[in-house]
N, C-alpha and C positions, 0 to 999 in steps of 0.2 A: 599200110606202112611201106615206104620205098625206099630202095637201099638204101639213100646215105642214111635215113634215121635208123636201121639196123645195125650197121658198119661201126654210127657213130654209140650206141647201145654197146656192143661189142668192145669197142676198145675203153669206153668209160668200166665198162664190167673189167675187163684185163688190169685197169690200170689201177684199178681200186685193191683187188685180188693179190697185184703185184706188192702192194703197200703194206697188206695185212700178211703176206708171208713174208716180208722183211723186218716186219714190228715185233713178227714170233723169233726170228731167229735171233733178234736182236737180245730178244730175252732171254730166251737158251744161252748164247753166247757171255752175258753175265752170269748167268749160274756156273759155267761151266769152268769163266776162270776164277769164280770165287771157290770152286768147290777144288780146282788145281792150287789155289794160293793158302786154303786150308790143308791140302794135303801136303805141300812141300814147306810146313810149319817146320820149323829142329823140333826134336822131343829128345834129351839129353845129350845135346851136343853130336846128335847124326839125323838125316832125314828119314821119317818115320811115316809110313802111311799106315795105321791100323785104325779098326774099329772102333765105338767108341766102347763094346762090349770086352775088347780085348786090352784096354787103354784101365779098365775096371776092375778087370782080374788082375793085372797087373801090378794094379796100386796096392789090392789086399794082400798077395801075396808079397810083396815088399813089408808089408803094414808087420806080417805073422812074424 
């Protein structure tokens, strides 16, 4: 094998590599602002980030 078919191995591998870490972020990057457009929902009329385990308790203790 002599250089150029190395070289050219090399940068086909980079360029591939480059594409699959841009497809992960791409996806992170939608979870991340759906997971900010869920938290900055109102929950009675103020912005409310809680659990959904506190969002739970909440309700019963209204309910009592």
């Amino acid at each position: 094998m002599n250089d150029f078919e190395l070289a050219l191995i090399l940068l086909v591998g980079l360029a591939m590599l480059l594409i699959g870490l841009f497809m992960i972020l791409r996806i992170c990057d939608r979870q991340i602002a759906r997971a900010a457009r869920r938290m900055a929902r109102p929950t009675n009329g103020r912005l409310v980030a809680e659990s959904r385990a506190d969002y739970t308790l909440s309700r019963r203790w209204k309910a009592e």
